[in-house]
C-alpha positions in Angstrom: 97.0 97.4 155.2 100.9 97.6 154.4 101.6 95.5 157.6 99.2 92.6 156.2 100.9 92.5 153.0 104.4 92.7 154.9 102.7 89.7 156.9 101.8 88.0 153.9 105.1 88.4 152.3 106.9 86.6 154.9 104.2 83.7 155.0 105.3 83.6 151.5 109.0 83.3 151.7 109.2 81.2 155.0 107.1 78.5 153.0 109.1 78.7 149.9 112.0 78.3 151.8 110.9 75.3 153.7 112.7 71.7 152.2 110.2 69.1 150.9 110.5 65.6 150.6 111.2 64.6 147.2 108.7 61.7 146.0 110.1 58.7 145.1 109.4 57.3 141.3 106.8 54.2 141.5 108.0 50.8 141.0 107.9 50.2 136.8 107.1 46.4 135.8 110.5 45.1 133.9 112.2 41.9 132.9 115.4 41.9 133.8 118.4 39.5 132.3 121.6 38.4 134.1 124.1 36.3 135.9 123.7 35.1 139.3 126.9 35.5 140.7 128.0 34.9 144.2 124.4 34.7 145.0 123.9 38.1 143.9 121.9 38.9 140.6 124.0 41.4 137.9 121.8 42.5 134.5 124.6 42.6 132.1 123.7 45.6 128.9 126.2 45.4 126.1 126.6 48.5 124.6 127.2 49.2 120.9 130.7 49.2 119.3 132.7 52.6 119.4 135.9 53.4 118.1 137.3 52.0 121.2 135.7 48.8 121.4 132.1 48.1 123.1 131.1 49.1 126.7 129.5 46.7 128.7 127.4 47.7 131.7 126.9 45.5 134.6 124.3 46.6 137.2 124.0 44.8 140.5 120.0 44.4 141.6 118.8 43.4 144.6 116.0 40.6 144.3 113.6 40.8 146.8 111.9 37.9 148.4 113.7 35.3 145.9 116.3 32.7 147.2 118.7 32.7 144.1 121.1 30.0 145.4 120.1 27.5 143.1 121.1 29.6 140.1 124.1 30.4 141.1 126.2 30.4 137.7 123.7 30.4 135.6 122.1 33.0 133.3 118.5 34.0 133.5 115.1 35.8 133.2 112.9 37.6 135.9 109.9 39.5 135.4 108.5 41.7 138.3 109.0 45.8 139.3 111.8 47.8 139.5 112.2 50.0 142.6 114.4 53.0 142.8 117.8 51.7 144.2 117.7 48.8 141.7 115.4 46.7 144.2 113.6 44.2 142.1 110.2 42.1 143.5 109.9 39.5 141.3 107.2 37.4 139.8 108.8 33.8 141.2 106.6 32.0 138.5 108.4 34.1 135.9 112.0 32.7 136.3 113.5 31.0 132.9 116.9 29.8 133.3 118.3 30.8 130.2 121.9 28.5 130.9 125.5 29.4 132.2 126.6 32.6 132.2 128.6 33.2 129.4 132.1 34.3 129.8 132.1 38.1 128.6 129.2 38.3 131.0 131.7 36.6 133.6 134.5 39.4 133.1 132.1 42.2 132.7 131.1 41.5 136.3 134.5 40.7 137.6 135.8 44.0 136.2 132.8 46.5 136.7 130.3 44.7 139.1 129.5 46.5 142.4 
């Protein structure tokens, strides 16, 4: 009897010990606003004001399965879902130019884009 729960025991802690894949989050449905710079897409967040001025965030996203070329400069509107690693399929039908990209949206990805 005490060598099955000995047995048992190290069952136990050999498959507690064992690694296991951490799952992935599922893609979530967004709509993402940005620049098209340098053919790449960057969604541009600026933050609220502080004592030392506002912080802008610029996050690069990698469009899937778009051709964004012929927005280059410009400012626009996707809808579609948001993979972890910021990979973004979006819906092609949903894409609204919004205009040029304005120029603190220019600097913020100069400065901070990666």
């Amino acid at each position: 009897m005490k060598s099955a729960l000995n047995f048992f025991l190290i069952l136990l802690v050999i498959a507690l010990a064992l690694p296991l894949p951490a799952p992935a989050s599922r893609p979530v449905a967004r709509t993402l606003e940005g620049c098209v710079i340098n053919g790449n897409f960057f969604s541009v967040y600026k933050g609220a004001a502080t004592a030392t001025g506002s912080r802008t965030v610029v996050y690069r996203i990698r469009v899937q399965n778009l051709d964004l070329s012929p927005y280059e400069g410009k400012k626009i509107r996707l809808q579609g879902s948001l993979s972890p690693g910021d990979r973004f399929t979006p819906d092609p039908k949903s894409l609204n130019v919004l205009g040029p990209c304005d120029r603190d949206s220019r600097e913020a990805i100069i400065k901070g884009g990666r």
